[in-house]
Every structure is written in C-alpha cells, then in structure tokens.
RODO-2510 file (C-alpha; in nm, 4 decimals, decimal comma):
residues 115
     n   res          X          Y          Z
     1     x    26,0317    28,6709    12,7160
     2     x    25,7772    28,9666    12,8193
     3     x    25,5591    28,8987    13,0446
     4     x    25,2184    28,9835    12,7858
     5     x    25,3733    28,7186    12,5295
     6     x    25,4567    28,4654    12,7881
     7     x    25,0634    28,5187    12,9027
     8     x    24,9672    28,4874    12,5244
     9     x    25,1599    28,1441    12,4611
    10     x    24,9984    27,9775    12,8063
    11     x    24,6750    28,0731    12,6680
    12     x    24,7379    27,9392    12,3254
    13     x    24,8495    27,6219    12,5055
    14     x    24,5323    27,5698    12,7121
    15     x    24,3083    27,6341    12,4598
    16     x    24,4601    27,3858    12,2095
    17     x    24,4768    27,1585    12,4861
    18     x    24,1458    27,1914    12,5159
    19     x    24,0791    27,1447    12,1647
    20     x    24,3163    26,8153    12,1707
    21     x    24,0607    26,6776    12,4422
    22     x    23,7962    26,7084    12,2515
    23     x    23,9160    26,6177    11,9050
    24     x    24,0204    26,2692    12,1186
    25     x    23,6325    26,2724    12,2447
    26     x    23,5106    26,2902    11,8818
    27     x    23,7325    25,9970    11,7785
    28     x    23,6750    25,7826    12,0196
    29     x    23,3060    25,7793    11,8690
    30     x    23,4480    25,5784    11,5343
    31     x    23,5921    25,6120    11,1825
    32     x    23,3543    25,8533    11,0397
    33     x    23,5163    26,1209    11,2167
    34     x    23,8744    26,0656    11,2060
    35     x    23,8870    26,2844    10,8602
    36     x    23,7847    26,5812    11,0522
    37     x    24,0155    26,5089    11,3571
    38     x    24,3086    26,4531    11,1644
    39     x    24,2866    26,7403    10,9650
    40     x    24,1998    26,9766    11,2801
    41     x    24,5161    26,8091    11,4569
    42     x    24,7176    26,9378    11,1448
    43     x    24,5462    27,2861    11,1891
    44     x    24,6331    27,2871    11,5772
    45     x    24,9785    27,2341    11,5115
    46     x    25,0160    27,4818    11,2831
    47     x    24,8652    27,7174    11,4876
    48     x    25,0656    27,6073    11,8043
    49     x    25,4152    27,6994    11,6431
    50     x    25,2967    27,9134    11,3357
    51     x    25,5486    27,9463    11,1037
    52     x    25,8063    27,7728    11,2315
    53     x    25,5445    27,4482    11,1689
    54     x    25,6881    27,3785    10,8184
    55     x    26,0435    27,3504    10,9283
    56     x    25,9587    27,1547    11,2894
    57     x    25,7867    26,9195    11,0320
    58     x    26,1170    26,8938    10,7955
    59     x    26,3388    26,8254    11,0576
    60     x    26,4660    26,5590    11,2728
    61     x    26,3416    26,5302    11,6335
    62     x    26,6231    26,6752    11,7998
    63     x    26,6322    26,9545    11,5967
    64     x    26,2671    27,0286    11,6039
    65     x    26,2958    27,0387    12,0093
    66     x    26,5983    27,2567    11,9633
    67     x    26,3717    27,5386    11,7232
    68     x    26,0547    27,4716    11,9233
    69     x    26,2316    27,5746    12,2306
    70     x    25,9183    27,5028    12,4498
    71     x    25,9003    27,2169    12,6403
    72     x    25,5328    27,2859    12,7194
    73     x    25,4369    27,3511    12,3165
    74     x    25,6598    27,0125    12,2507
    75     x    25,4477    26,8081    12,5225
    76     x    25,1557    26,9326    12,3265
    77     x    25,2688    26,8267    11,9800
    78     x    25,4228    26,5165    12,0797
    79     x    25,0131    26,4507    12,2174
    80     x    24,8696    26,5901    11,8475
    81     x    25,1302    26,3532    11,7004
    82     x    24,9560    26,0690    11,8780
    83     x    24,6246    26,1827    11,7967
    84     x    24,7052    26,2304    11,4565
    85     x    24,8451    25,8578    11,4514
    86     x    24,5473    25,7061    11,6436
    87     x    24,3140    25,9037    11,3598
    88     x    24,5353    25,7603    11,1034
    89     x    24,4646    25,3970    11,2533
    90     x    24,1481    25,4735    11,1893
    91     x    24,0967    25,5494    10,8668
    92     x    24,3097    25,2270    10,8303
    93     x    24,6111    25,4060    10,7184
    94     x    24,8490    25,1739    10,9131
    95     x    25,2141    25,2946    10,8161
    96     x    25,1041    25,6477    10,8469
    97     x    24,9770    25,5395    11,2284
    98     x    25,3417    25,4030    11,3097
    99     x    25,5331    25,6851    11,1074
   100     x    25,3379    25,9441    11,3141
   101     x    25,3955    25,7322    11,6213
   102     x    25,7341    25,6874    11,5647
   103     x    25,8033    26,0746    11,5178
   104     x    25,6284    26,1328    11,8412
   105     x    25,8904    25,9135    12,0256
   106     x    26,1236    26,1009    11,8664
   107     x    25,9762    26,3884    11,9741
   108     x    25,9321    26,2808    12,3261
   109     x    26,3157    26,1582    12,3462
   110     x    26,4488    26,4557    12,2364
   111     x    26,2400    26,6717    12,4616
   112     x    26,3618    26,4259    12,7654
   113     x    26,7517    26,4391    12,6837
   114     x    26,7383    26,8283    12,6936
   115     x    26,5191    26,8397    12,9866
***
C-alpha cells in the first residue's frame, strides 16, 4: 500500500476513533440520545470501509475480516458494533442489543484466528 494512502487510512482511523469516544460520552448521559448515537455509529461505519460496508454487513464474520483486510479498521468496527448494541439496549431494543453483540464476537473471533 503507498505510503500517502496508508497515512490517509491511520487518519481516518483516529478520527473515527475519536468520534467512537465521544458518541460513548453522549450515551452514557441516557436514552434520549441513543437515536442520534446509533445512527452516527451506522454513519461511522460506513465511512470507515466505504463501499465495501454493504457487503461486510451481508456477510458472515469470517468473511467480513477476510474483505476488510485491516485488523486495525476491524478492531474499530467490532467497538461501533458494541456501541451500536449498548445504544440499542437503550432504546430498549433488546434482541437487536444481543444480535449486534453477537456479530461483534463474531467479528472479534474471526479477527483473532487470522491474527
């Protein structure tokens, strides 16, 4: 990978990390805003892998780390996955909480058998 897109993707990665913090701050203050965070966590991750997100999303876990060939874009989405769930809890959407949590395992298994 050249070295200007390798720069580009780190700097993608710290600023939706950053983004990830804070959407986690803004939860933490209650229900009324876990609309907003869970739809920004959907927007993150569709800007982290751009248009490869539709397909990641289709996919099973091991084949989603396979495309996403990033471990440090995976770590991230496996964290908006959690978010996502937690936001989900929420809004008192229980099985969506567990079938986002459950695809983050997934996630995070598959990342740690190719690693």
């Amino acid at each position: 990978m050249p070295s200007s897109q390798s720069d580009y993707i780190l700097r993608m990665i710290e600023q939706l990390a950053s983004g990830l913090r804070r959407l986690r701050e803004r939860l933490a203050r209650g229900a009324p805003e876990a609309p907003e965070v869970l739809e920004e966590a959907r927007a993150s991750q569709a800007e982290l892998f751009g248009p490869l997100w539709p397909t990641l999303r289709a996919v099973d876990a091991e084949t989603a780390v396979s495309l996403a060939a990033d471990a440090r874009r995976t770590r991230l989405w496996i964290d908006f996955l959690r978010l996502e769930a937690d936001a989900a809890r929420a809004l008192g959407d229980e099985p969506g909480a567990e079938r986002l949590a459950r695809r983050a395992d997934a996630v995070e298994r598959a990342l740690g058998a190719v690693e």
